[in-house]
N, C-alpha and C positions, 0 to 999 in steps of 0.2 A: 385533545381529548380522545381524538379514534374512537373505537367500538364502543368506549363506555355512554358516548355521546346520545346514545337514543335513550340512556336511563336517566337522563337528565328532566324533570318531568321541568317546562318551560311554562304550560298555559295551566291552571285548572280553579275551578271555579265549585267543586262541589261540596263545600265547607262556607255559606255565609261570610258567620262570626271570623273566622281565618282570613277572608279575601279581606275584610275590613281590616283586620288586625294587621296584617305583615305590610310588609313593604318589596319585599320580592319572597322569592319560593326559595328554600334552601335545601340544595340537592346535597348527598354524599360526596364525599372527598376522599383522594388514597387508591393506589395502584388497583388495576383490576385482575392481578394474581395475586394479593392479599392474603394470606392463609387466618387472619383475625379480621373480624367483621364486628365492631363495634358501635352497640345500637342505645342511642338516648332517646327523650320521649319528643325534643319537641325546639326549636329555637326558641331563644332567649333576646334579648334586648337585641345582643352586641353581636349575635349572629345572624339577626333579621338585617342587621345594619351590614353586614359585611360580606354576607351569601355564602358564610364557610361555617358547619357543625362545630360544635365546642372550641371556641375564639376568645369566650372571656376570661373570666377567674378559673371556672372549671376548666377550660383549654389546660388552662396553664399546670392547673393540679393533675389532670391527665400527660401532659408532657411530660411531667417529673416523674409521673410513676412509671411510665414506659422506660425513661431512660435505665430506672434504676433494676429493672430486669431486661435491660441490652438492648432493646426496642428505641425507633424513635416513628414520629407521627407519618413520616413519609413510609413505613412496614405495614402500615393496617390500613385497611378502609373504614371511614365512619359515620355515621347516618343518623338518622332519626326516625321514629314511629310516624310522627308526621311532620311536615316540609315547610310548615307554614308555621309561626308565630304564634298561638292562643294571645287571647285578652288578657291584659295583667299577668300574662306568664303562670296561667291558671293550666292545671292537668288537662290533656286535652279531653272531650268526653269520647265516650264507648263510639258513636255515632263518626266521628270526626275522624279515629284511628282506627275501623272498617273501610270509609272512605280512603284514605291513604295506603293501607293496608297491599293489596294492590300493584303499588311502586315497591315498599320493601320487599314484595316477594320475587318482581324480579330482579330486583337489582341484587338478592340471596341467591336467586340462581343463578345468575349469570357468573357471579363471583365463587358460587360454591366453596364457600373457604372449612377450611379444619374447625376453625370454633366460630362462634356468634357469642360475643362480651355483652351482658345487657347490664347499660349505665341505670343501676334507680327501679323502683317499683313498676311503675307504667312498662316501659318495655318487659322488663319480665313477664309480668302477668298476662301482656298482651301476647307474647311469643309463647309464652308455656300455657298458656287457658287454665289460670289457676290463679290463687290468691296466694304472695309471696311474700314469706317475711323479711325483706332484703338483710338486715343487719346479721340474722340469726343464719343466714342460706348462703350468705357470700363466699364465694368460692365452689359453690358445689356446682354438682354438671349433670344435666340432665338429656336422655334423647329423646327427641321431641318428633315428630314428621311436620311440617311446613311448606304445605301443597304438594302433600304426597312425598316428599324427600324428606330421608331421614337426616336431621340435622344436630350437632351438640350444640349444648346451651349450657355457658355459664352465668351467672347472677354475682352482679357485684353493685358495690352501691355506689351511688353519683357520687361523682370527684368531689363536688360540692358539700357531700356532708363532711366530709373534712377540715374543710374550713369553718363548718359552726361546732363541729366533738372533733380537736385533736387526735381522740383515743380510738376514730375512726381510721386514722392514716393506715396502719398495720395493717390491718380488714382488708382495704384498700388494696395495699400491694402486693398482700399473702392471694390476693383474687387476681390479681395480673400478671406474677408469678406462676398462678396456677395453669392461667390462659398461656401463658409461654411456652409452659409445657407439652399444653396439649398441640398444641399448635408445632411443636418440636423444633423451635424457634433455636439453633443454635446459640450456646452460652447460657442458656437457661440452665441453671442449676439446678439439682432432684434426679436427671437422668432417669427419670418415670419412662414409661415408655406409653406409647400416645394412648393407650387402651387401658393403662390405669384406671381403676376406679370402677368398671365398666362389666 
């Protein structure tokens, strides 16, 4: 693990309902020259069980989509808003991901990559300080500052609503696609140039 090793947060206690709910802490995964930094809100069953971000269904619907704009899991790093499991797999609250808050910001810095992918509502709104339409917003980019560094933010929507609206896939990939670009991900198709849009 080398240097990413100290961003591994091992002990933390300041979330209750969290320390009851998980069964270990689930840190980021994915090299740390990563040019995409891809951020979900929170482990789920099959990742509290396994100590690795998006593992289960959504893993697998995020696999696909990477592959299908040249990408594969080992090119990005990936994370969550928070580290810990919620109860019933419930949003985590405002309080919870302040708490955590914290760990993403340095493990953003350290990594300082070309884009930050936000999987899903929660993360967006937590990274942008805004209320997000995810369905209607995906794919767009915004700049944001995030402890004082200015950082790009794209909005796409969780792998997962894929699997319950089909009509979601495209949204999906047209947003991962986009992140390709900006990221200047060789084989990305568009030949945009990274300040597109901007």
């Amino acid at each position: 693990m080398g240097e990413m090793e100290d961003l591994c947060v091992t002990e933390c206690t300041r979330c209750p309902a969290l320390v009851d709910s998980r069964s270990r802490i689930v840190n980021g995964t994915g090299p740390e020259d990563a040019d995409m930094v891809f951020v979900g809100e929170g482990p789920g069953a099959q990742e509290d069980a396994d100590g690795e971000p998006f593992v289960g269904r959504s893993g697998t619907v995020l696999d696909d989509g990477l592959r299908t704009v040249g990408l594969a899991r080992d090119d990005i790093r990936i994370t969550n808003c928070v580290r810990c499991r919620p109860p019933e797999n419930r949003d985590p609250h405002k309080a919870e991901l302040e708490n955590c808050r914290g760990y993403l910001e340095r493990e953003l810095d350290r990594l300082d990559p070309d884009v930050i992918v936000t999987l899903g509502k929660v993360p967006s709104e937590h990274l942008l300080g805004r209320s997000v339409a995810v369905t209607k917003e995906a794919g767009s980019v915004e700049d944001v500052r995030i402890e004082g560094t200015p950082r790009r933010v794209l909005i796409c929507i969780h792998p997962a609503a894929t699997l319950y609206d089909r009509s979601q896939e495209e949204t999906f990939e047209n947003a991962l696609q986009r992140a390709a670009e900006l990221a200047d991900v060789e084989g990305s198709e568009g030949g945009q140039t990274r300040l597109d849009g901007f």
